[in-house]
C-alpha positions as CSV (number, residue, x, y, z in Angstrom):
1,X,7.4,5.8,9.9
2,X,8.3,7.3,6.8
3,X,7.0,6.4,3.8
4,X,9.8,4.6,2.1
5,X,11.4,2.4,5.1
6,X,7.4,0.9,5.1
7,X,6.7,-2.1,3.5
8,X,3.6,-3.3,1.7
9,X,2.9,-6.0,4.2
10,X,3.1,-3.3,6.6
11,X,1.2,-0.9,5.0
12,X,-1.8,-2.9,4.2
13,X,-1.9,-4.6,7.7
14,X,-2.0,-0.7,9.2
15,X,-4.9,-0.5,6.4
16,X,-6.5,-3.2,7.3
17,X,-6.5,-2.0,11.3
18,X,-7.8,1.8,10.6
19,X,-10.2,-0.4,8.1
20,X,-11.6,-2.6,11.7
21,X,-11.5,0.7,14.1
22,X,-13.6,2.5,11.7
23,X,-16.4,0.0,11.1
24,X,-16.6,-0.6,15.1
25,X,-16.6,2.4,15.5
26,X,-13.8,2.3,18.6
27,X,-12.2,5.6,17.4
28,X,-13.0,8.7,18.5
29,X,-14.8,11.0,15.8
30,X,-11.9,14.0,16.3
31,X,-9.8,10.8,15.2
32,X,-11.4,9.9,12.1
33,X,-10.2,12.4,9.7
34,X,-6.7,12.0,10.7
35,X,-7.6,8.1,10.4
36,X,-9.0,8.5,6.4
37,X,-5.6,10.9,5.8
38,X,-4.0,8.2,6.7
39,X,-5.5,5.2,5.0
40,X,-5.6,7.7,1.4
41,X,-1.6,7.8,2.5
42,X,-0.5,4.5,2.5
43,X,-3.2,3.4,-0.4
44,X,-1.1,6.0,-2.4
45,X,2.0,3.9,-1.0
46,X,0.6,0.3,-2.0
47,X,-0.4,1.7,-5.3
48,X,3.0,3.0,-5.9
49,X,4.7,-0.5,-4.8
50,X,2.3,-2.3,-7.0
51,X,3.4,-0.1,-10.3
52,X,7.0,-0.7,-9.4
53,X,6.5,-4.4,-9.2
54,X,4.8,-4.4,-12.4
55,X,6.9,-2.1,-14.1
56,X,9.9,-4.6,-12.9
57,X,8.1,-8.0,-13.9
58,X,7.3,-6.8,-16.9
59,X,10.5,-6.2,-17.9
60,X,12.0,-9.3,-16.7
61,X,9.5,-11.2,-18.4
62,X,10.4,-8.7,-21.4
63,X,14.4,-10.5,-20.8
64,X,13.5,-13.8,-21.0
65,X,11.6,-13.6,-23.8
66,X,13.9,-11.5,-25.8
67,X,16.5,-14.5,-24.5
68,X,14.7,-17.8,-25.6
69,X,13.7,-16.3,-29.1
């Protein structure tokens, strides 16, 4: 999956799954690095949807006040 068809719901459920493999320990230890690569990926990818939200709320809420002064 590619990292801009991937949505945040779908990036922090995949999160949340490497997140339960690792603490009970049902992965493979040659797994695990490609496992944390993984995770650092698509926390990159959350963090990056996040500052686009905000950037775009912010200026929205920027609009309305600029339109009910």
């Amino acid at each position: 999956m590619s990292k801009k068809s991937i949505k945040y719901s779908q990036a922090r459920d995949e999160l949340n799954k490497i997140l339960q493999d690792l603490e009970s320990e049902r992965i493979d230890v040659d797994e695990v690095s490609i496992k944390v690569s993984r995770a650092i990926e698509l926390i990159k990818l959350c963090r990056q949807k996040i500052d686009k939200t905000e950037l775009q709320v912010n200026k929205i809420v920027k609009e309305f006040e600029e339109d009910i002064k």
